[in-house]
Every structure is written in structure tokens, then in C-alpha cells.
N, C-alpha and C positions, 0 to 999 in steps of 0.2 A: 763376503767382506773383503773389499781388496786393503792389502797393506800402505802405508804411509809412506813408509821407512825400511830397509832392512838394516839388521842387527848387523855391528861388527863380526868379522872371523875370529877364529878361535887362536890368538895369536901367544908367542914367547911373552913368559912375564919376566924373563931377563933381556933382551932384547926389545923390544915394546913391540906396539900395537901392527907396526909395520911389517912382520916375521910371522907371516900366519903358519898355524902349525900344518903337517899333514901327515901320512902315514907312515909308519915310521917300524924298527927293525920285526915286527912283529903286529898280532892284532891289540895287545894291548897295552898299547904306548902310542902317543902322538909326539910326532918330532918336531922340533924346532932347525928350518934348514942354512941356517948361520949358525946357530953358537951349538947345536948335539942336544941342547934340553929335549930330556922328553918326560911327556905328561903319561901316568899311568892311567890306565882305563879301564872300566869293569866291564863296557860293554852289553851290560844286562837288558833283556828286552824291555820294550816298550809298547803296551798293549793300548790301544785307541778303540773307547767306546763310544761313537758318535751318534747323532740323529736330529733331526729338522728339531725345532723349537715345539715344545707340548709332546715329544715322542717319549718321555719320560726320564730323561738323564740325571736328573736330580733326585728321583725318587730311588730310581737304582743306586746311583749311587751312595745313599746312604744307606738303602739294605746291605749294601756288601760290605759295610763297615764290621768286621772280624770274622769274615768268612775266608779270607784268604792270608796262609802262610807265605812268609818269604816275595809279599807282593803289597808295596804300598798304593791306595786307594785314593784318587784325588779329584774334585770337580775343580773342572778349569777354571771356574766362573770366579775361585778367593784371587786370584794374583786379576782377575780384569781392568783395575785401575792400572796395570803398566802396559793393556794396548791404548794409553795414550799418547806413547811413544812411538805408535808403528802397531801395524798387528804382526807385524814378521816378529818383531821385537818380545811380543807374550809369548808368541809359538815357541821362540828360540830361548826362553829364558824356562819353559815345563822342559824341553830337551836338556838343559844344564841341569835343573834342579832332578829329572832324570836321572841321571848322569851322576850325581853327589845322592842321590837313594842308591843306584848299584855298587857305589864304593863303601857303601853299609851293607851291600848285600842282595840286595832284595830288586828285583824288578817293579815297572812301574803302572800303575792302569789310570791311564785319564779318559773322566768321563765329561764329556762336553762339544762346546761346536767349531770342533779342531777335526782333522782325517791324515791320516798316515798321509796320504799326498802332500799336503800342506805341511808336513813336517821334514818330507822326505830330499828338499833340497837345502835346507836351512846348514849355516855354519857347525852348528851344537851337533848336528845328525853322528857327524864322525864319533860321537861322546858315546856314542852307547847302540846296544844291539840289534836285532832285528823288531821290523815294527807288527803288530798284527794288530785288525783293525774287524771291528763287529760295529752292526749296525744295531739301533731300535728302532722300531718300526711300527704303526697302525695304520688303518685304512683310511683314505680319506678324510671320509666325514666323519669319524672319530676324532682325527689333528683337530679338522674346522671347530668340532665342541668344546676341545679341551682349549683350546685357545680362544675360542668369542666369549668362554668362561671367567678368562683372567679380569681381574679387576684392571680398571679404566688407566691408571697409572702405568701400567706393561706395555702400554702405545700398541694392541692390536687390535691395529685398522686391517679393513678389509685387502686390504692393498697387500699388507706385510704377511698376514696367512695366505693370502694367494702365494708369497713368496717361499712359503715355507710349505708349503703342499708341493709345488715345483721342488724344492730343493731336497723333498722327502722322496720325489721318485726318480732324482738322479740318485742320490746315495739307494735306496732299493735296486737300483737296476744295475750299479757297480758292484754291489754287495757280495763280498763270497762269506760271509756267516752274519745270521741275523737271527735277530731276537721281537718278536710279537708282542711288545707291552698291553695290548689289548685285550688277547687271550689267555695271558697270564699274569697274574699279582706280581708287586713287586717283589715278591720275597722268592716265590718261581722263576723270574728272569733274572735276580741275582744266582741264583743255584745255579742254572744254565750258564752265566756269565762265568762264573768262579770254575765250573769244571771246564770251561774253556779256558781259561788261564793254566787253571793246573794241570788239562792236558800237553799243553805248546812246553810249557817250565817243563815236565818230566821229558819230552821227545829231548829237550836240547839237552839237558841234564845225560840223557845216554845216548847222549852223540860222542 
């Protein structure tokens, strides 16, 4: 999906939109470099659970709904009415909203057809902490069934699973942690999921 649009920077709201912020006397605080405002910042990671279309993202992700302390749970797919702004513009606004979950605390896990990559040069990036990104995954002609499946409405043509059988074996071959929806229920690859979160949260925690 290429973007439209990019989002504005992350600028002074005493100064306006012209003053973008940047790094400022410490890690968490973004400075304003005309007037000294600076923006507090929690920093809290950011966990990206991606995969080709039919790899399972929606089903995980609602398994994982209260398996995980101190880590909100989110399918990108409820804000997609604001990529019709831009897709930089949806990417950049889960980084914000991000970013207002660690200043409650909690880090954040989006599951959907977003990748640490595509997030990692966006304005909002400065707003919060390290990204860690896991894939889902099936074999081929598992994607092809679960997708020539979907009902007629879901527009897949044979064209667009050719797309996403391709775009299943770039993210597989980029991948440093993955997850098999095929050989495990969803209730098994949330487990897997969730102890992967809460391994990354406690290493930083006793950092």
C-alpha cells in the first residue's frame, strides 16, 4: 500500500505547526527548539504483529484479548477510515495513540497490515520506544484456501491472493520471530504471542 500523504511533524503547540519538536534534554522529553516547551514522553515499546491477508491477524488478535498485563491490544483495522487521509497518516496516528497508551503506562501491541519498517521513519516514531515486530505465517496453499474462502464482498480476485502469497514470503524471509497460524489454534499462537511480549517488557524492565 503506498501512502497518499504524509502526516504533519510532531510540532510546539505553543509555537505552532512550524516548530517541529525534536530531541530534547534527555530521553523523555521532546523539545520545542524556539520557545524550550518540552513534551514528556513515556517511550513505551511498541510491538507489531503483522502478516499477508488470511494469515490470521484478527483471530489472534482477539485471542489475546486479557492475556496480557501492562500491554494494550489493538487490530489496526478500527481507525482504517483515517487512511483516507494518507496511509502515512493511519500509520502515524496508532504511533500517537501509542504514545497516549504509555503515558497510562502500558505498552502497545498492533496487530494488523502495518511492520515496524513502515513505522519506523514516521513523525509520531520519536513518541515512544523500541519497536518489535513478529510475523504470522502459513504455507502457501493454506493463505490460497483461506482467502478463495472469503465471501465474494472481500474482493479476492485471483490477482490480489497472488499479492498476498508474494507479500507473505517477503515478510517470512525478513522475519526474526514468527508465528505458524496453521499448525497452531488461535488460542496457541496468542500464548506464543503474549510470552513474547512479556519476555521483551521484563528484559527492558531490568535494563
Amino acid at each position: 500500500m503506498n501512502p497518499v500523504g504524509r502526516p504533519g511533524e510532531e510540532f510546539c503547540m505553543e509555537c505552532g505547526p512550524d516548530t517541529s519538536l525534536h530531541g530534547g534534554t534527555n530521553d523523555r522529553v521532546a523539545c520545542c527548539p524556539r520557545c524550550g516547551w518540552e513534551r514528556p514522553l513515556a517511550r513505551r515499546p511498541v510491538f507489531v504483529l503483522t502478516g499477508a491477508s488470511g494469515a490470521g491477524k484478527t483471530t489472534v488478535a482477539e485471542s489475546l484479548a486479557g492475556r496480557l498485563e501492562g500491554c494494550a491490544v489493538f487490530d489496526v483495522d478500527l481507525t482504517l477510515h483515517v487512511a483516507a487521509l494518507g496511509w502515512d497518516v493511519w500509520r502515524n496516528t496508532w504511533l500517537q495513540l501509542a504514545h497516549a497508551v504509555g503515558m497510562n503506562g502500558q505498552a502497545t501491541l498492533l496487530c494488523g497490515s502495518v511492520t515496524a519498517a513502515q513505522l519506523a521513519a514516521l513523525p509520531a516514531r520519536m513518541l515512544v520506544g523500541p519497536l518489535h515486530e513478529a510475523v504470522l505465517d502459513c504455507p502457501d496453499d493454506e493463505l490460497v484456501r483461506r482467502l478463495s474462502a472469503r465471501p465474494p464482498w472481500r474482493g479476492s480476485t485471483k490477482e490480489w491472493i497472488g499479492e498476498q502469497v508474494r507479500w507473505a514470503a517477503v515478510l517470512r524471509a525478513e522475519a526474526t520471530r514468527g508465528f505458524d497460524t496453521h499448525g497452531m489454534g488461535p488460542d496457541a499462537v496468542a500464548d506464543g504471542v503474549a510470552d513474547w511480549v512479556r519476555s521483551a517488557l521484563a528484559t527492558e524492565a531490568a535494563a
